[in-house]
N, C-alpha and C positions, 0 to 999 in steps of 0.2 A: 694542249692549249692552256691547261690552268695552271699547268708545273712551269711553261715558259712564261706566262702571267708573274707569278712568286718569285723567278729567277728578277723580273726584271722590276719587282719592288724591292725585292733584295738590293737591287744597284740602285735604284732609289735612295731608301737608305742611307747608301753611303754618298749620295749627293746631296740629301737633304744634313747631313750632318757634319759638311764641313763647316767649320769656325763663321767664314762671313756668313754662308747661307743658313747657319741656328741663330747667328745673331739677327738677322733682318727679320727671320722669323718671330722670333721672342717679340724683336718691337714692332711686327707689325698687331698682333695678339696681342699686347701691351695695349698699344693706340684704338685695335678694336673694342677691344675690353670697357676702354675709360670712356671713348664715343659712343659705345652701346647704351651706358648710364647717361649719359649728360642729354637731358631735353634739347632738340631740335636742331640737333648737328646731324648723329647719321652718317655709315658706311660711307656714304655719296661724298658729302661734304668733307668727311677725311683723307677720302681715295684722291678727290679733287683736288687738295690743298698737298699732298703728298705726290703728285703726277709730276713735279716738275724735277721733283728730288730724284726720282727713276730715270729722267734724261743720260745722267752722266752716272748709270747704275749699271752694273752686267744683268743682261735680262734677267737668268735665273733668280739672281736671290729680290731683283726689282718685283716679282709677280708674285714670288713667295710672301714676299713682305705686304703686297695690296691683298693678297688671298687673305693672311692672317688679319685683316682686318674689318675685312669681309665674315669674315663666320665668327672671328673674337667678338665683333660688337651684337652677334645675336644672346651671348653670354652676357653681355652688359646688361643688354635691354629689358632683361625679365628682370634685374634687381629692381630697380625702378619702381613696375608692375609691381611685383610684390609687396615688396616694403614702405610703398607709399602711395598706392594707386596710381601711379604716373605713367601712361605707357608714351614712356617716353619715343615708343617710334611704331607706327601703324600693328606690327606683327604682332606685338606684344599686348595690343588692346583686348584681347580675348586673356591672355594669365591675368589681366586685372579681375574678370568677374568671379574667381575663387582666390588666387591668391593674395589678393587683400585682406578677403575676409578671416584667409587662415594667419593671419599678421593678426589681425583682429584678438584671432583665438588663441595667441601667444603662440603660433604653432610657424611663424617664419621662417624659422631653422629646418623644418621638414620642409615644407614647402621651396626653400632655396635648394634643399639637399635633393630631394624627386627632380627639382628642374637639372641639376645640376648631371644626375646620373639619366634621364631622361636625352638630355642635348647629349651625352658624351655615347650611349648607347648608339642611338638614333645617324649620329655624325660616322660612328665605327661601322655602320650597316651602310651607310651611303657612300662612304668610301671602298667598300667589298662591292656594290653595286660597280664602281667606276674600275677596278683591277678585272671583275667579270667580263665589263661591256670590252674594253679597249680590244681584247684579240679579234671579236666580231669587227670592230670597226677599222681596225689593222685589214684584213679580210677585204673590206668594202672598199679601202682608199684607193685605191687606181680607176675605179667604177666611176670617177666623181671628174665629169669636166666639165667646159663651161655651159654646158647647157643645165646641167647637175647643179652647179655651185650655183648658177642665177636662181632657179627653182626653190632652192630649200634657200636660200636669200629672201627671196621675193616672201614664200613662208614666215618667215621670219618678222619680215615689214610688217605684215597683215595682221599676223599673232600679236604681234607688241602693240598696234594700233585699234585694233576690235574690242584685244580681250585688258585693254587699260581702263581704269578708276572713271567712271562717269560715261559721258555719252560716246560711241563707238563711232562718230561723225569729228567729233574734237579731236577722239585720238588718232583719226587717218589724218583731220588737216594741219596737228602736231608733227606725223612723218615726216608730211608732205613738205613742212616749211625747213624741217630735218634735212630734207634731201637736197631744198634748193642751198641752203648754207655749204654744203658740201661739193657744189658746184663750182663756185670762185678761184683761181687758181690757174696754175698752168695744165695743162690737157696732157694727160699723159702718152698717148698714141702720138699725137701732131705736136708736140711744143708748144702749143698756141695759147695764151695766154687769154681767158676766158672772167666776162662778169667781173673783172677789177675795178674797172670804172678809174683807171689810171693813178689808181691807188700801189704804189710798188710795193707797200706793206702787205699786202693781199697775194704778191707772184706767189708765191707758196700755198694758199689756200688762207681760210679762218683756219686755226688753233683750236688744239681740241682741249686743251686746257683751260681756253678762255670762254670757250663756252661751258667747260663742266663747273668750273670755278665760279663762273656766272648765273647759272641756274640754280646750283646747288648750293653754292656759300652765299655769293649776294643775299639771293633772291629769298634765300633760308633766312638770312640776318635781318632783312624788312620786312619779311612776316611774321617776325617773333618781336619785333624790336617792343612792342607793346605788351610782352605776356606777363603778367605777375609773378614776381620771386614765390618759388617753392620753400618752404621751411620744413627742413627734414628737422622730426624728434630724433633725441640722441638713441640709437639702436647699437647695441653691443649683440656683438656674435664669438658664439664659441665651436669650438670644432666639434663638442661633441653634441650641440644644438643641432645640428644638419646631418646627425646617423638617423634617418628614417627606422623604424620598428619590423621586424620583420612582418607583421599584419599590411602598415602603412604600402612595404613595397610590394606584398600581394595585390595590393589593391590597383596600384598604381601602374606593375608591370605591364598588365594584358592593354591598357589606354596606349603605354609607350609605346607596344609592340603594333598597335593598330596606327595610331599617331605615323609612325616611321613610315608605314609601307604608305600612307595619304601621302606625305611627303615626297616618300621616292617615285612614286606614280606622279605628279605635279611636277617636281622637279625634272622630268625629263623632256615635258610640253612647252613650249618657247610661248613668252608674254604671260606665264600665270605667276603674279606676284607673291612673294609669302606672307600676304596679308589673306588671299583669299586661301590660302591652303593650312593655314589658323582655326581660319571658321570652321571651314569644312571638317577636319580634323574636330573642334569641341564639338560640334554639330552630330558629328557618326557618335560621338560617346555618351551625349545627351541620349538619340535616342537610341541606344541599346541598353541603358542603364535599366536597372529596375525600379529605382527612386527617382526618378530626371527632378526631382523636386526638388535635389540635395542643391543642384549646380546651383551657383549665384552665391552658394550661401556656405564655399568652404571647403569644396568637393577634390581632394587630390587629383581624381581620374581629368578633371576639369583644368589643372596643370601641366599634367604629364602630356596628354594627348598635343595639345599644341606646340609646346616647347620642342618635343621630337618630329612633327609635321615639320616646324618651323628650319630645324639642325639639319633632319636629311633631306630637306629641298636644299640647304645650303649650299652640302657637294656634289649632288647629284646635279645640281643648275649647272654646273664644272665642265659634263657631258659633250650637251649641246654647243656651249661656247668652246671649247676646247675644240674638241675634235668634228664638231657641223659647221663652227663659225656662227652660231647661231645666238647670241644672247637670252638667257629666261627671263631676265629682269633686267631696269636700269645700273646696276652696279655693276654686273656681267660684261654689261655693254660697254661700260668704262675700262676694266677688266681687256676685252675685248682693242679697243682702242690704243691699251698700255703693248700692247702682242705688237698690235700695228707701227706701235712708233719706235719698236724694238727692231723693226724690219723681220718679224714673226708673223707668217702668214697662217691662221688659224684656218683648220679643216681636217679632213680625215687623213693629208699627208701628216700630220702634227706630229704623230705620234711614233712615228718612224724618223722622219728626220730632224726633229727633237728631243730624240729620246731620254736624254738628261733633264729638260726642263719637265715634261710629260710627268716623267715616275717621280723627279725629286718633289713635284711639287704635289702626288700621291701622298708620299712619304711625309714630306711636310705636313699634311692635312693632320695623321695619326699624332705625329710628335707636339702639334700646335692645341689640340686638344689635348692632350695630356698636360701640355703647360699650363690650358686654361685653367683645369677640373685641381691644380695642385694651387696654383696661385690666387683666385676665387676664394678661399678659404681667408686668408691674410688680409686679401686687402678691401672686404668688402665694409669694412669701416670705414676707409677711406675714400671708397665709392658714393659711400650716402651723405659724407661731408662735403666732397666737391656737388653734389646737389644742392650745395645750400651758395654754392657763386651764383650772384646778381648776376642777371644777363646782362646791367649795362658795365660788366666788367668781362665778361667771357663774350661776346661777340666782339668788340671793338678789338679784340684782342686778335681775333682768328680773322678780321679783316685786314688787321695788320700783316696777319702772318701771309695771306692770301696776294697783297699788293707784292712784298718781296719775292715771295715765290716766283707768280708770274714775270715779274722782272726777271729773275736772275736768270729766269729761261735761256732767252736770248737777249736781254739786256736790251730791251725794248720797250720802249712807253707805251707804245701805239697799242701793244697786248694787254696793259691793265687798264686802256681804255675801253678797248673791245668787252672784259670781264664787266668794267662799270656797265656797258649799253644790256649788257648779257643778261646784268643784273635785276637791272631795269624794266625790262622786257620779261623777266622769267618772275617777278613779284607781280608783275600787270598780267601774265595767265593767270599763275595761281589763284589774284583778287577774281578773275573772271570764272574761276573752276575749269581753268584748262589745263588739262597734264603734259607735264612738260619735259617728265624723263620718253615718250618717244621721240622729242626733238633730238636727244643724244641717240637716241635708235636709228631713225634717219638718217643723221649726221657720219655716223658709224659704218653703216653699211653702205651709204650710199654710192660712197667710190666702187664698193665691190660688187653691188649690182652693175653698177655703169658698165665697169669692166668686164664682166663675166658675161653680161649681154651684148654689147660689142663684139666680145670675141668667138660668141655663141654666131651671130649676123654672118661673120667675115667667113669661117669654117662653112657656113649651108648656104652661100653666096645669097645675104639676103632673103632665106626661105626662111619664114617667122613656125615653121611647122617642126621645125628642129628640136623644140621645148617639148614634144608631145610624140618624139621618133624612138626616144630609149625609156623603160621603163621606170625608172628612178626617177627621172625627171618629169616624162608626164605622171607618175603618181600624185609628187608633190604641186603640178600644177592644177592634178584637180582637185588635191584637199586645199589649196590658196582658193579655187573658181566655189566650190561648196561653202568653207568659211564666208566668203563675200553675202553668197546666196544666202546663206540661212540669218545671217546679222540685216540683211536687206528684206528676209520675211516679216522676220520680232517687229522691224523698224515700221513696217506696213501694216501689220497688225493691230499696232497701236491706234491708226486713224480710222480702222474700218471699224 
């Protein structure tokens, strides 16, 4: 099983290393890289602005190129953190409380270097996690029909809506409006043309670009529109500022090594963001420490551990959405989405009858972090300088880019309309504290519950007992019925 595992990253390899598929690569790791550093763009916002560019892309190097953007801008984001206290995007808010300080203590260089081999460790161990799982899940893909795919779906919905930022009520009635969005359109079973409101713009559905573009760029661009300019001090790096000491990496290793397995344990769970698997991750190393007194004030172990939590949830998130159809986070789900409009039906067939996009985009993972860990080094002068662009110069910019994009989709006005109302609506959650990546969860799935339940209905003529006749399916229908329960106890608790 493990030697046919090897054979078939070996052929990876040599998909991930033809000319277009290394070049889309490099820029998609490029583009994550630079979005990781820049305050309040974000993975989301770049995948979102880049979705339209994938249309008229060959799937493989389209997904290689959103992946490497995906896990490049977790490399960005700790620069930020570190070197200026900036976390510039939720996950990163935990390497601020040591690696500031060790910026502080002139000690940057180490602190960049630990995060540096910390992510690249951490990324290489989550990537052996995903070559281990797939033969199990090769194994399992014929097991999986619609009563299958609606269940661990349905899972899915409930996980990204309970276990999202704030109250577990916002994030079901986030889904919910998720799902009804996803409704509009022609009916795929009957023809029937459904909820258009005799809008012909709409025969196709909403656009999933107009609502990512819309939540995540608008909506991003009006609640920054007001933040104060960052002014980075001139910081010079040199190569041999970032060789950690042999002590340092004593110190540091056993956090990575604990850091990693937090990570690859979270990143296999659908709906746990890498913001809480941060915490979690400084949290186990606070208390095992024997000083917990140091953390706050400079602590490597207080880097390391999070930065590798944060790298192997990256690939390991890959899992679930890959081969369950399952998204672990908002970007996944976009991810997820990009599969869809590829005419790539994500699930446990994936991995068989896409076997080139599957392994190249393994293989890619490996080569894309090696690009990061060699190009990190050059240009992160240049990362702390674009920290000093005025926002009223870098968002009107990226709204620009946002308007052509979605035009040139399909050469449509009516879609950068849609983007403005998206926009509009996804700055007015946010002001209200409502999370609004499961709207894209929703939106995501929603066809493919529809479907899978339909076709679950027609196969037991109507018998709703069908979910709960094979055991895969009722499994996951009773950890979706438990989830609900135990979220509807906490909720009860509170008032007695």
């Amino acid at each position: 099983m493990i030697g046919q595992s090897i054979i078939d990253l070996w052929h990876g390899f040599g998909v991930a290393v033809q000319p277009a598929n290394l070049i889309w690569s490099l820029v998609g790791v490029l583009v994550g890289n630079l979005i990781g550093v820049l305050p309040g763009m974000g993975a989301l916002s770049a995948i979102s602005m880049l979705l339209p560019l994938t249309y008229a892309m060959h799937p493989i190097p389209a997904i290689l190129m959103l992946a490497g953007i995906f896990y490049g801008s977790q490399y960005g984001g700790a620069i930020g953190a570190i070197l200026l206290n900036l976390p510039c995007h939720p996950p990163h808010a935990v390497t601020c409380l040591d690696g500031y300080p060790l910026t502080q203590q002139g000690k940057a260089g180490t602190a960049l270097g630990i995060t540096m081999l910390s992510s690249f460790f951490a990324a290489s161990v989550g990537i052996t996690v995903m070559v281990l799982a797939s033969p199990l899940l090769v194994r399992i893909a014929f097991k999986f029909g619609p009563p299958e795919i609606f269940s661990i779906m349905l899972l899915g919905l409930l996980s990204g809506a309970t276990m999202s930022r704030g109250s577990p009520l916002k994030g079901v009635a986030m889904v919910v409006i998720g799902l009804l969005l996803s409704i509009p359109g022609t009916d795929v079973m009957t023809g029937i043309q459904r909820f258009t409101f005799g809008i012909t713009n709409l025969d196709d559905g909403i656009e999933l670009v107009a609502i990512a573009l819309g939540m995540f760029g608008v909506a991003e661009f009006l609640r920054n529109v007001n933040s104060l300019n960052v002014a980075a001090a001139p910081i010079k790096m040199r190569l041999r500022d970032m060789r950690p000491s042999l002590a340092e990496l004593r110190q540091a290793f056993m956090p990575m090594v604990r850091g990693t397995l937090v990570g690859t344990l979270f990143g296999a769970m659908p709906g746990t963001g890498p913001t809480i698997t941060t915490f979690i991750a400084y949290a186990v190393e606070r208390r095992l420490a024997k000083n917990p007194e140091r953390f706050g004030k400079g602590a490597l172990e207080g880097v390391a551990a999070p930065e590798a939590a944060s790298h192997s949830k990256t690939q390991v998130d890959f899992i679930p959405t890959m081969s369950l159809g399952i998204p672990g986070d908002p970007v996944m789900a976009l991810i997820l989405g990009a599969l869809l409009i590829q005419g790539i039906q994500p699930g446990p067939t994936l991995i068989t009858d896409h076997a080139d996009l599957f392994w190249g985009l393994i293989a890619s993972f490996w080569i894309g972090n090696v690009l990061l860990l060699l190009l990190n080094v050059p240009l992160i002068g240049l990362w702390v300088k674009l920290l000093q662009v005025p926002y009223r110069f870098l968002f009107p910019s990226a709204l620009f880019f946002i308007a052509v994009g979605v035009y040139s989709t399909n050469n449509n006005l009516f879609e950068v309309w849609e983007v403005l109302v998206f926009g509009i609506a996804g700055a007015i959650f946010i002001a209200l504290d409502f999370p609004v990546a499961p709207i894209l969860l929703g939106f995501v799935l929603g066809p493919l519950v529809e479907d899978n339940f339909r076709r679950s209905l027609l196969l037991s003529h109507g018998n709703m007992a069908v979910f709960f006749q094979q055991p895969i399916s009722a499994g996951f229908m009773i950890v979706s019925i438990l989830l609900v329960s135990i979220r509807l106890i906490i909720w009860v608790r509170k008032f007695v």
